[in-house]
N, C-alpha and C positions, 0 to 999 in steps of 0.2 A: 521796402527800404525804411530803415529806422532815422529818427532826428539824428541821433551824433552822426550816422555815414554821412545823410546827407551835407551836413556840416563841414565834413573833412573834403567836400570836394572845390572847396574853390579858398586864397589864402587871404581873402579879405575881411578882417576880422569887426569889421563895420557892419558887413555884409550880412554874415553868418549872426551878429548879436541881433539884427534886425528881422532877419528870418526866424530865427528862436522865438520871439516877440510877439511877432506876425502868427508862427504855428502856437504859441500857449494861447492865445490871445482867438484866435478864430478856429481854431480846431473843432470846440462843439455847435457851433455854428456851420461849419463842414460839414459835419457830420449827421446833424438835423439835416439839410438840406439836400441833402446826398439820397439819408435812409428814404426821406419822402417823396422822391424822382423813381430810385431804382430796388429796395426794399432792403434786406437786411444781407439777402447772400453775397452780392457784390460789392459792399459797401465800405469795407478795407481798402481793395483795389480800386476801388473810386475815388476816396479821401487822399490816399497816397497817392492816385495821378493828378489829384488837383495840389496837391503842395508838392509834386514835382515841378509841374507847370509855376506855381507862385515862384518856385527858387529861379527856375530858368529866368523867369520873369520880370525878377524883382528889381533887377537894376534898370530895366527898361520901364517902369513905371513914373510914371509922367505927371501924376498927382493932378489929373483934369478932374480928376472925382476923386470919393474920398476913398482910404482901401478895404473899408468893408464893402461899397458898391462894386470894390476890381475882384476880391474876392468872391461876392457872390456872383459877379459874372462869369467868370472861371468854373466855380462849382456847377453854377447852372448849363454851361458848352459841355462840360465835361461831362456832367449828365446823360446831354444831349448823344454828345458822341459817344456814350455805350449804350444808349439805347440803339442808337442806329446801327450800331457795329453787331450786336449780340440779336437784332431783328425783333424786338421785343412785342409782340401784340399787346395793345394796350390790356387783355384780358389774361396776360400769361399769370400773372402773381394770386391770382383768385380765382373759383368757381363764383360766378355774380350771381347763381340761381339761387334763390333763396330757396331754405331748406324748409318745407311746410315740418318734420318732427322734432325741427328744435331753435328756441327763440335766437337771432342771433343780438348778441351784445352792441350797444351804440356804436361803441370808438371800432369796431372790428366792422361794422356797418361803414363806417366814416370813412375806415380805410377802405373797403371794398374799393366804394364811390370814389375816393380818392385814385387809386388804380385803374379805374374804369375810364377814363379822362385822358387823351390825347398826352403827349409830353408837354405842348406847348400851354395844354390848360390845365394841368397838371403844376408845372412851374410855376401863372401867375397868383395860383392860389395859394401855395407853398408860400412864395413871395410875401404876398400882401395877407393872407390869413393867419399863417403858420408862425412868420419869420416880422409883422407889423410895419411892414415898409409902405410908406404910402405909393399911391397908383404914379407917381412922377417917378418915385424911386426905382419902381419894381419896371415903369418903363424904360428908365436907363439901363436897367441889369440889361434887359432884356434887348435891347437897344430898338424900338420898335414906340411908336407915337404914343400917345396920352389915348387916344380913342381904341388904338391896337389895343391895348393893354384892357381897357373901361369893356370890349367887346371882349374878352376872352375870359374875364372875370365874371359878365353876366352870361354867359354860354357856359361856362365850368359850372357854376351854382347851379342853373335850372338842369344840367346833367346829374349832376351829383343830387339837389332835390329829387329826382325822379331815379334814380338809384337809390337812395335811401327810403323812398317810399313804397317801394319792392318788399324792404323789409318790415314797414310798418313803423320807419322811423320817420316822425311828422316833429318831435319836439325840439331840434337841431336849428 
């Protein structure tokens, strides 16, 4: 579903100017955080059901936090729920073996590691590494304590260390 439909569907022109705003304004933001949850093939259908949800949304927004923290919470559920819907192994997007006849590249390294990672530590590294939210912020997206968050960041890194030292990536 494109911007102008969705626009056409409700007659509040308040609304609709605010939602235009909301999507030119956080759309690549979406869209980074989307690609790095669930990878490139689903990630149209992902970004369009997170700004379906923002429209439904928006007038129920309550301004307890700010709207990139509602947003990234939304992107981050929404994530969630097609991982869980499509069954996704955390190993489905990559072979992690590394290939002794050919070097592989850092950032294709970075991703493996990144893909190899739980949803849940997966997210707060996206969060807080990818996206520069500090550990308070990235524990409200996530809505889970200061320490949930501090333990899933230092479990995500020594996974991902030791995934990228598979490939003989040490300097990361």
């Amino acid at each position: 579903m494109t911007l102008p439909l969705l626009l056409t569907m409700t007659d509040s022109k308040e609304l609709q100017i605010e939602f235009k705003n909301i999507y030119l304004e956080f759309n690549d933001l979406v869209r980074s955080v989307a690609y790095r949850m669930v990878g490139a093939t689903p990630l149209d259908d992902v970004v369009q059901d997170v700004f379906l949800k923002v429209w439904k949304n928006l007038n129920k927004f309550k301004k307890q936090s700010s709207i990139k923290t509602w947003i990234y919470k939304i992107t981050i559920n929404t994530c969630y729920d097609f991982l869980k819907k499509k069954r996704l192994s955390t190993n489905t997007h990559y072979d992690l073996t590394p290939s002794i006849n050919s070097a592989v590249d850092t950032a294709e390294a970075i991703n493996k590691a990144l893909f190899s990672l739980s949803a849940k530590h997966r997210s707060a590294i996206v969060l807080i590494c990818y996206e520069g939210l500090s550990l308070g912020e990235a524990a409200q997206v996530e809505q889970v304590s200061l320490g949930t968050i501090k333990s899933r960041i230092f479990n995500a890194k020594a996974q991902m260390k030791e995934q990228l030292t598979k490939y003989g990536v040490s300097h990361v």
